[in-house]
C-alpha positions, -999 to +999 in steps of 0.1 A: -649+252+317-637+244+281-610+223+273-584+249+258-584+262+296-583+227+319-554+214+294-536+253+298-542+246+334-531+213+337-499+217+321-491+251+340-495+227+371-474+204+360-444+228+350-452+219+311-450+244+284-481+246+262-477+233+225-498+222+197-490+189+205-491+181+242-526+204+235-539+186+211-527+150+227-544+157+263-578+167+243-579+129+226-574+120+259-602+146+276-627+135+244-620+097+252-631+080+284-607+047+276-570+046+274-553+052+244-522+037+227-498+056+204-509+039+175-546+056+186-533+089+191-514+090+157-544+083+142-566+107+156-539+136+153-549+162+126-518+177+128-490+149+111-468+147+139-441+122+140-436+091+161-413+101+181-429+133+195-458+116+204-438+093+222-415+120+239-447+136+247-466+105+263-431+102+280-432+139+295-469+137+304-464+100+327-434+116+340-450+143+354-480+126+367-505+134+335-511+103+321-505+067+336-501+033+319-531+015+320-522-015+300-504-030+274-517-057+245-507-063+209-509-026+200-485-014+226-489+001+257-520+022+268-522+055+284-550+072+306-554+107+325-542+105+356-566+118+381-567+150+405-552+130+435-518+117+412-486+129+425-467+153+401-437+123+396-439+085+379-462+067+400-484+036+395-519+038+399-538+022+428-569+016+406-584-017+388-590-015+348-609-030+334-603-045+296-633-052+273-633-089+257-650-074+228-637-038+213-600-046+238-605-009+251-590-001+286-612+019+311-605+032+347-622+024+377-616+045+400-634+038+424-623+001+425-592+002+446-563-021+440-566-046+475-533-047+500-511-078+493-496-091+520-462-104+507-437-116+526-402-096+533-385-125+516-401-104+482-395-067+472-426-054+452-420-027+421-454-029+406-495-042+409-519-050+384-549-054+392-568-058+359-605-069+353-617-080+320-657-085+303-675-063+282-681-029+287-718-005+288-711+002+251-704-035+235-732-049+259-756-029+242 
C-alpha cells in the first residue's frame, strides 16, 4: 500500500480532513524512522508553509493520537508516529527512546516497555520518561 492511501486512511480514522499539509507532514514522518522536530519538518517541506501551521498541525495530529512527543533537546521538542495500538486522544507513550550521542536523533522502541514504578500514594504521577541514550545502527557504522 502506498503512502497517499495509509496517510488518507489514517487521517479518515482519526476524524482529520486531508490537506496538503497534514499530507505532506505525516509522509516526512512515514519516510523517517526517527522523530522529528519542527525545525526538521520546516526544512524538509517543499511547500513554504508557515510556522504556525506546522505547529497547529503537529498540535492536531498528538491530539488525536497521530504523533507523540518523543523528546525534547536544544532544537525543541520531537515528534514520532504513534503506533496502531494509540488511543485516538493525548496520551503518553509506554515505550523507551532511545537518543543517539552522536547525530542527537530520537528513535522508538517499541518493543522496550516503559517498567511499572511503584510510587507511593503520598505522589500523584502525570508523566514517564523512560529514555535510553548511545549510538544508533547508522552512526556505529
Amino acid at each position: 500500500m502506498d503512502n497517499k492511501k495509509l496517510i488518507g486512511d489514517l487521517l479518515h480514522a482519526h476524524g482529520l480532513k486531508k490537506t496538503p499539509i497534514r499530507t505532506e507532514m505525516l509522509a516526512l514522518f512515514m519516510d523517517h524512522d526517527f522523530a522529528l522536530s519542527a525545525s526538521d519538518i520546516v526544512a524538509k517541506m517543499t511547500a513554504g508553509h508557515d510556522r504556525v501551521t506546522i505547529y497547529r498541525a503537529l498540535s492536531s495530529f498528538e491530539k488525536h493520537g497521530i504523533l507523540h512527543r518523543a523528546s525534547e533537546d536544544g532544537q525543541g521538542i520531537k515528534y514520532a508516529l504513534c503506533g496502531q495500538h494509540c488511543p485516538d486522544e493525548p496520551h503518553t507513550d509506554k515505550h523507551a527512546h532511545f537518543i543517539c550521542d552522536e547525530c542527537h536523533q530520537t528513535y522508538c522502541l517499541e518493543d522496550v516497555k516503559v517498567p511499572k514504578a511503584n510510587i507511593s500514594n503520598e505522589f500523584s504521577v502525570t508523566g514517564v520518561s523512560y529514555t535510553l541514550s548511545g549510538i544508533c545502527k547508522q552512526c556505529n557504522r
